[in-house]
C-alpha positions as YAML, in Angstrom:
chain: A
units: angstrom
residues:
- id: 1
  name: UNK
  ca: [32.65, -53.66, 26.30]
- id: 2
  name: UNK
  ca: [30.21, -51.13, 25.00]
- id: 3
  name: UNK
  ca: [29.94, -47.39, 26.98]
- id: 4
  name: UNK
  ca: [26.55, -46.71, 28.24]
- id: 5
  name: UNK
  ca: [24.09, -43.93, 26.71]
- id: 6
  name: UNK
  ca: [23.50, -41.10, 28.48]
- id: 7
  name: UNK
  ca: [20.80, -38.79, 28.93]
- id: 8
  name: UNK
  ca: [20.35, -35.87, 26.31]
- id: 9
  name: UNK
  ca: [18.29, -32.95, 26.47]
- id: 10
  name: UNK
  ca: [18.09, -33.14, 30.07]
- id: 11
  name: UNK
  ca: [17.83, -28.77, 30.44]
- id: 12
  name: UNK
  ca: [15.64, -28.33, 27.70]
- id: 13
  name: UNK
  ca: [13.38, -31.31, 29.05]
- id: 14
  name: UNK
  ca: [13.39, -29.79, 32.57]
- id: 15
  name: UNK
  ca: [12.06, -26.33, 30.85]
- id: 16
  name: UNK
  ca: [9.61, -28.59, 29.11]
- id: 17
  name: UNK
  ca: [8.08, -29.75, 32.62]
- id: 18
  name: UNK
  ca: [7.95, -26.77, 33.84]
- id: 19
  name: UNK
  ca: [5.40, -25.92, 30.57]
- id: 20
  name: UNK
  ca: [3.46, -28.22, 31.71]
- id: 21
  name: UNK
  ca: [0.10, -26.26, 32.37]
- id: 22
  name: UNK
  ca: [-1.75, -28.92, 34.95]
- id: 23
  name: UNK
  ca: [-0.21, -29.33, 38.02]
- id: 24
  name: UNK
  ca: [-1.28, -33.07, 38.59]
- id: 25
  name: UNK
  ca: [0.19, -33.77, 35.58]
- id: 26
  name: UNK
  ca: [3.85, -31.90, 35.62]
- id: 27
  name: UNK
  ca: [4.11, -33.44, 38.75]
- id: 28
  name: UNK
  ca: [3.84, -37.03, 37.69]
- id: 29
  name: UNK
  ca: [6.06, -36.61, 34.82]
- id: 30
  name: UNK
  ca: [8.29, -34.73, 36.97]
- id: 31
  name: UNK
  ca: [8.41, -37.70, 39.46]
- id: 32
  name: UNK
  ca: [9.22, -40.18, 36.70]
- id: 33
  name: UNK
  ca: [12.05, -37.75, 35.41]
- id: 34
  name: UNK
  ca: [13.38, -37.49, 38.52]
- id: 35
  name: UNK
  ca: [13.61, -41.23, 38.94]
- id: 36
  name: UNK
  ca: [15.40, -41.85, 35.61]
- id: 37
  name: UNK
  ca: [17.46, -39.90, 36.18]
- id: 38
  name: UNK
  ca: [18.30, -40.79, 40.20]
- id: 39
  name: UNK
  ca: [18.76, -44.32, 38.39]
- id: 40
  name: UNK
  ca: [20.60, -43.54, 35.97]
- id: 41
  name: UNK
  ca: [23.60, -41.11, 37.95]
- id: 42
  name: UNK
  ca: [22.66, -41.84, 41.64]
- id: 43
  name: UNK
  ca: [22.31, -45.49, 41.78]
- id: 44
  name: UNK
  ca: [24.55, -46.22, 38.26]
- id: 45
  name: UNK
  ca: [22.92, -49.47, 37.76]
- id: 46
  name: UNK
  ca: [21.14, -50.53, 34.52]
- id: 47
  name: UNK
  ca: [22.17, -47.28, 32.53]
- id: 48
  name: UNK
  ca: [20.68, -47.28, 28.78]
- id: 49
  name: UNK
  ca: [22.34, -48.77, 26.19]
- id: 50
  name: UNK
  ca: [21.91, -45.91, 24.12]
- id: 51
  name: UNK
  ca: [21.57, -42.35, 24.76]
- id: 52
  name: UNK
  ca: [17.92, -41.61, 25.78]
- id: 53
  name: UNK
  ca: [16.23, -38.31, 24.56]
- id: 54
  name: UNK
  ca: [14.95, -36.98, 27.79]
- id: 55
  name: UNK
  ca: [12.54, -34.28, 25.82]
- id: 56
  name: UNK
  ca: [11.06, -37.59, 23.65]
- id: 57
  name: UNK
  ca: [10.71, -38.49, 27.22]
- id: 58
  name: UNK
  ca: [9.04, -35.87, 28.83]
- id: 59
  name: UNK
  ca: [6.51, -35.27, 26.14]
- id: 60
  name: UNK
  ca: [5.38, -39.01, 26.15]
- id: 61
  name: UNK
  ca: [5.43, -39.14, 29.80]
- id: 62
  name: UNK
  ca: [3.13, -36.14, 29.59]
- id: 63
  name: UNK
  ca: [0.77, -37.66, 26.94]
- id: 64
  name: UNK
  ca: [0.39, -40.78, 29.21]
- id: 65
  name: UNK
  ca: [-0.07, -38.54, 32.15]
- id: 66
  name: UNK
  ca: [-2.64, -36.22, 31.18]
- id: 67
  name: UNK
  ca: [-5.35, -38.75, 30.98]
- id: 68
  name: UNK
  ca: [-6.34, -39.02, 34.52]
- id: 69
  name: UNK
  ca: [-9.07, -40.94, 34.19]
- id: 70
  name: UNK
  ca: [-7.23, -43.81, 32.74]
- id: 71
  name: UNK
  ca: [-4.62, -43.62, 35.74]
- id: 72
  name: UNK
  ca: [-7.49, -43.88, 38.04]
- id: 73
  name: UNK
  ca: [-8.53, -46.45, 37.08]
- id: 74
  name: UNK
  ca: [-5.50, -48.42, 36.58]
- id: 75
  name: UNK
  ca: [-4.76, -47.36, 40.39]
- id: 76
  name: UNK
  ca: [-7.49, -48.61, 41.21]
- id: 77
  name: UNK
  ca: [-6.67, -52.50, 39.88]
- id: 78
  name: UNK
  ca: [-8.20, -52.25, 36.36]
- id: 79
  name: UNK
  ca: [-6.43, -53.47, 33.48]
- id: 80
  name: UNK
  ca: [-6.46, -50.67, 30.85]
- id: 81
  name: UNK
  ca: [-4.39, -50.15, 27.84]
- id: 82
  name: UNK
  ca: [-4.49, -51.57, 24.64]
- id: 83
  name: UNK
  ca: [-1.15, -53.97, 25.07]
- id: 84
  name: UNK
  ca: [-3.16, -56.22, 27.35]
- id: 85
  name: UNK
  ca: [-4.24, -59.65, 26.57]
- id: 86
  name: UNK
  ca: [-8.28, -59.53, 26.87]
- id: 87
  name: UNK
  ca: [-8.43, -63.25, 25.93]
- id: 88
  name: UNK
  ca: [-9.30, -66.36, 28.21]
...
């Protein structure tokens, strides 16, 4: 049986919320964070099977959380993103 990852950079990405300059958006990615890692050492189900980069992490998190808009509008029902099937 294989060990589980952990999670890396965890200070550095903590410092790298805290960067964050809009507050809507350091607080979203700061909610996810918190999550992984509640999941990952609180509930110790699931863990990675490799170690997981935390900063990599935080700075896509951020990307994906900056654009408002688009989270809007996917709270609000609508299918956005380019992953998505748009076929019949």
């Amino acid at each position: 049986m294989s060990n589980p990852g952990t999670l890396i950079n965890c200070d550095e990405a903590l410092r790298d919320i805290e960067r964050i300059p809009d507050p809507v958006t350091r607080t979203l990615v700061n909610m996810a964070f918190v999550r992984v890692v509640a999941r990952v050492h609180l509930e110790r189900r699931d863990p990675p099977a490799t170690d997981l980069d935390m900063r990599f992490l935080v700075a896509a998190l951020a990307d994906f959380f900056a654009d408002h808009e688009v989270i809007a509008r996917a709270l609000e029902g609508e299918t956005v993103g380019a992953w998505f099937d748009d076929g019949p």
